[in-house]
BAMARSE-99377 format. One record per residue (C-alpha): x, y, z. Coordinates in pm, 1 decimal. Layout:
// BAMARSE-99377
> X/Y/Z;
...
This chain:
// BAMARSE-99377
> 5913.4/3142.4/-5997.0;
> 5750.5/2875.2/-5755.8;
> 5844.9/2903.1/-5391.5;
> 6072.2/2676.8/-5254.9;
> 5803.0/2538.6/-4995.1;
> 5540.3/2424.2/-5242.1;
> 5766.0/2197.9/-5491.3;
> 5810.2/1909.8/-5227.8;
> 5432.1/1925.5/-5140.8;
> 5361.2/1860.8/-5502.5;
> 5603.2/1630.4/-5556.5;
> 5402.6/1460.7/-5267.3;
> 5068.0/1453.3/-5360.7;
> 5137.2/1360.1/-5730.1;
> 5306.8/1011.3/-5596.1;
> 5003.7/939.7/-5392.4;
> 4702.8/769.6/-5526.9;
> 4394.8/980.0/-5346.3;
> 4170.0/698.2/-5384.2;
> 4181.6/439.0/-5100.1;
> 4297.0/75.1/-5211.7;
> 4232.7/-173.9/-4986.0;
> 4524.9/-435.5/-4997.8;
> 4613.0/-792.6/-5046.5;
> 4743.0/-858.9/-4683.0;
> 4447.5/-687.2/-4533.9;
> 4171.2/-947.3/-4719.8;
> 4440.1/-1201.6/-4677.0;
> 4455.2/-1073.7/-4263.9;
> 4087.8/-1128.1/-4280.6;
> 4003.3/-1416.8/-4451.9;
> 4253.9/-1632.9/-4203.8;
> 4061.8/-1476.8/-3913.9;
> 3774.6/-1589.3/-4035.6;
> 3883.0/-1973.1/-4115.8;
> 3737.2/-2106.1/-3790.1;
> 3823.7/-2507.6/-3785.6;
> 3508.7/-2741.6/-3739.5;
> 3450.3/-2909.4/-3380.7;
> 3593.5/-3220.3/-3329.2;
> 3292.0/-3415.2/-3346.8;
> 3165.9/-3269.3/-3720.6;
> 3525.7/-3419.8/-3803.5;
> 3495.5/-3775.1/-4009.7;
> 3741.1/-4024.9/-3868.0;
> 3706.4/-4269.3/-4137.1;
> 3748.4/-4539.1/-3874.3;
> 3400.5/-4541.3/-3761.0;
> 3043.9/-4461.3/-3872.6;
> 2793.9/-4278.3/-3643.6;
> 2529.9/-4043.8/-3676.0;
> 2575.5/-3664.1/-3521.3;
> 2294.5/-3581.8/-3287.0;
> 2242.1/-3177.2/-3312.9;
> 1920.6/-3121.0/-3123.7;
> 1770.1/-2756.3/-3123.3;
> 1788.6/-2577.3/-2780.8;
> 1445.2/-2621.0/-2643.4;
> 1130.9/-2846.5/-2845.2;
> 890.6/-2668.2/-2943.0;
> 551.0/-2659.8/-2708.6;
> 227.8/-2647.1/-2828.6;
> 125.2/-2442.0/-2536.7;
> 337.3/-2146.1/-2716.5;
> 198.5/-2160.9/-3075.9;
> 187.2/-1805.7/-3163.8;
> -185.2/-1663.8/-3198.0;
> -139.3/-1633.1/-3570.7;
> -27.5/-1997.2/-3633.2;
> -362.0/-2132.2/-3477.1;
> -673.7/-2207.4/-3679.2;
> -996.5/-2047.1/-3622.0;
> -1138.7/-2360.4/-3512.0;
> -878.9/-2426.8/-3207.8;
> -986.6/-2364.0/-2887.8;
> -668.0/-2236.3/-2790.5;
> -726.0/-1960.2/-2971.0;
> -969.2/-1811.7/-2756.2;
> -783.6/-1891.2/-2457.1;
> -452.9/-1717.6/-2598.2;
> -695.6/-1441.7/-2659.6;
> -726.9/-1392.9/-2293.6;
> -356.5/-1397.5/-2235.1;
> -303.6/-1117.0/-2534.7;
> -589.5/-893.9/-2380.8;
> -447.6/-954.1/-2034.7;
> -107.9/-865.5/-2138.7;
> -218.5/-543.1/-2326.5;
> -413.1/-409.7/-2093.2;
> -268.0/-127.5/-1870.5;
> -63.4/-236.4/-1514.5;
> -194.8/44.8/-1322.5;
> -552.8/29.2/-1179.6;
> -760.7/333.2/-1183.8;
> -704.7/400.1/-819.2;
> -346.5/419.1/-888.4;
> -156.0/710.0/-783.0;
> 56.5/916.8/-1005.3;
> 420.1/791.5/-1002.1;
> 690.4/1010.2/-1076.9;
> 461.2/1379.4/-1149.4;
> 280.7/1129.7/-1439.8;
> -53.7/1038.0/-1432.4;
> -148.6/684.3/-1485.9;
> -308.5/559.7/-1786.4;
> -633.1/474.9/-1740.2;
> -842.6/338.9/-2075.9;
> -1153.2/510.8/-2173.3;
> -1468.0/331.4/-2088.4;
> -1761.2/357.2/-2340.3;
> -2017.0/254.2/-2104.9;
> -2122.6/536.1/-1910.2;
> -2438.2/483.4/-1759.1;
> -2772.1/770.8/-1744.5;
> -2705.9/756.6/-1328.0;
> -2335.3/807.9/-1364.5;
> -2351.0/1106.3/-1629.9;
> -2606.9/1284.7/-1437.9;
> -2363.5/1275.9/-1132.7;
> -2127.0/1379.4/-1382.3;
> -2370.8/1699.5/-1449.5;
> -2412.5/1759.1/-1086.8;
> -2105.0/1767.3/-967.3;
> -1954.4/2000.8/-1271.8;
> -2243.8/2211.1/-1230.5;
> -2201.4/2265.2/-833.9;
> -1764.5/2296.9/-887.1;
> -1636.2/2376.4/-1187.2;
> -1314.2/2471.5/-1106.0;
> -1292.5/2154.3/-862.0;
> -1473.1/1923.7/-1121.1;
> -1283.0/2022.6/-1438.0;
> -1296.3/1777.1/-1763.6;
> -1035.7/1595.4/-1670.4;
> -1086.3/1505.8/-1279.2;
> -1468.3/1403.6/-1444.0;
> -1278.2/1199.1/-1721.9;
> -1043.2/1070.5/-1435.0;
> -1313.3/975.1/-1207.6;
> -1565.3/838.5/-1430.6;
> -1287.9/622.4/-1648.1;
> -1359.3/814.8/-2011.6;
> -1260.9/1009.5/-2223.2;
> -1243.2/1435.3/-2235.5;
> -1444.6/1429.7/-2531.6;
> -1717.3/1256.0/-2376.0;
> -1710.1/1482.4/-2050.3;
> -1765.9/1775.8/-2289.4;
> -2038.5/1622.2/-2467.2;
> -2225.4/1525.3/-2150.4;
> -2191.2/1834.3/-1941.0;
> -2082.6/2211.0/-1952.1;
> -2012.2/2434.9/-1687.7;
> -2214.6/2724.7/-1610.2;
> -2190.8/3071.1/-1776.9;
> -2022.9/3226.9/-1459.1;
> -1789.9/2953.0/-1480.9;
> -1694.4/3001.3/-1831.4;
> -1691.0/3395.1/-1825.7;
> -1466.9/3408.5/-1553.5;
> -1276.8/3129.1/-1802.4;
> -1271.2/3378.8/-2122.5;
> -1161.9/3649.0/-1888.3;
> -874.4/3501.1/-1755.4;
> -773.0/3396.3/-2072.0;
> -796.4/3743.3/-2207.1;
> -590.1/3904.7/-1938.1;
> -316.9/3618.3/-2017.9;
> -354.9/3781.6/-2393.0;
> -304.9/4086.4/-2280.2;
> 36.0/3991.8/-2152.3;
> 170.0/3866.8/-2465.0;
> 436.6/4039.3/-2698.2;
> 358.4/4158.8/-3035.6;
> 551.7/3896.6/-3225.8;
> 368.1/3634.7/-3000.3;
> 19.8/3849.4/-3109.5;
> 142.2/3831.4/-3489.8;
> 198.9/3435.1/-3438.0;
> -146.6/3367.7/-3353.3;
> -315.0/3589.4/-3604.6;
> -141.3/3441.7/-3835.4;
> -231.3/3083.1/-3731.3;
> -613.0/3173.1/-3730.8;
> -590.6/3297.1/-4082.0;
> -423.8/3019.8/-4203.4;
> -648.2/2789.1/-4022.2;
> -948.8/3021.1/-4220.7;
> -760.2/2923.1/-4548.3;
> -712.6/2589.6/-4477.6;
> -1109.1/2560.4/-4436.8;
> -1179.9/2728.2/-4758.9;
> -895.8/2526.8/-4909.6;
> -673.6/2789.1/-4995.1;
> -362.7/2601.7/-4859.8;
């Protein structure tokens, strides 16, 4: 015997369609919302003939040919150059302080000179801890990599480095332990291509 409560509910559900349908007066609602009548002067009188004048917003100026539009030969081209290397480059001059807690972009400079990287030895030599890579890198406008490949610090420097880095080990948690085990043996596999 089928409760009382359920026979309407199925009653229900078996007169309505479960897939959506969309209807006539809905296109038809559309469609006239769409029908947008032409301006007044598209409109053909019949009485008189004329010509419509549609000019584009702005003519175009040869002064803003895009830099891929002009030949090789076009002396343009080296000017617009200028402009694109202008507008790339960063807005912030080296001296620039850091605005907001971030430090200002500086681009790396490949041309370090002998005089300038054996400051760059001096002065990591006398301070490390002052002098680190990146005040050098800062300072002398390249990279970190190159700092590291000109100069090291010395072996005081980088034993009290490797001990303070152990004692900051020595805080850690076993599953923190287990993580970087784990990541050296997997970076061990990944070298013998085993991963």
């Amino acid at each position: 015997m089928e409760r009382p409560v359920l026979q309407p509910l199925r009653r229900l559900t078996a007169s309505v369609n479960l897939t959506s349908i969309r209807s006539q007066s809905t296109t038809r609602r559309t469609k006239k919302a769409l029908k947008i009548a032409p301006h007044p002067s598209f409109l053909d009188n019949g009485t008189d003939d004329h010509i419509v004048f549609n000019p584009p917003s702005s003519a175009p100026s040869v002064y803003h040919t895009p830099f891929k539009f002009l030949p090789k030969t076009d002396p343009r081209r080296q000017a617009n150059l200028t402009q694109l290397l202008r507008a790339s480059a960063p807005a912030s001059s080296p001296s620039a302080p850091e605005v907001g807690g971030t430090p200002s972009f500086v681009a790396p400079k490949h041309n370090v000179t002998a005089e300038q990287i054996e400051e760059m030895r001096a002065l990591r030599s006398s301070d490390p801890a002052t002098w680190s890579v990146l005040a050098l890198a800062k300072k002398f406008q390249c990279s970190n990599y190159f700092v590291l490949m000109c100069c090291r610090a010395n072996p005081q420097h980088r034993q009290s480095e490797k001990e303070r880095l152990e004692a900051i080990k020595a805080r850690w948690g076993p599953i923190r332990t287990k993580a970087r085990e784990d990541r050296q043996k997997r970076k061990v596999m990944l070298g013998r291509g085993e991963l």
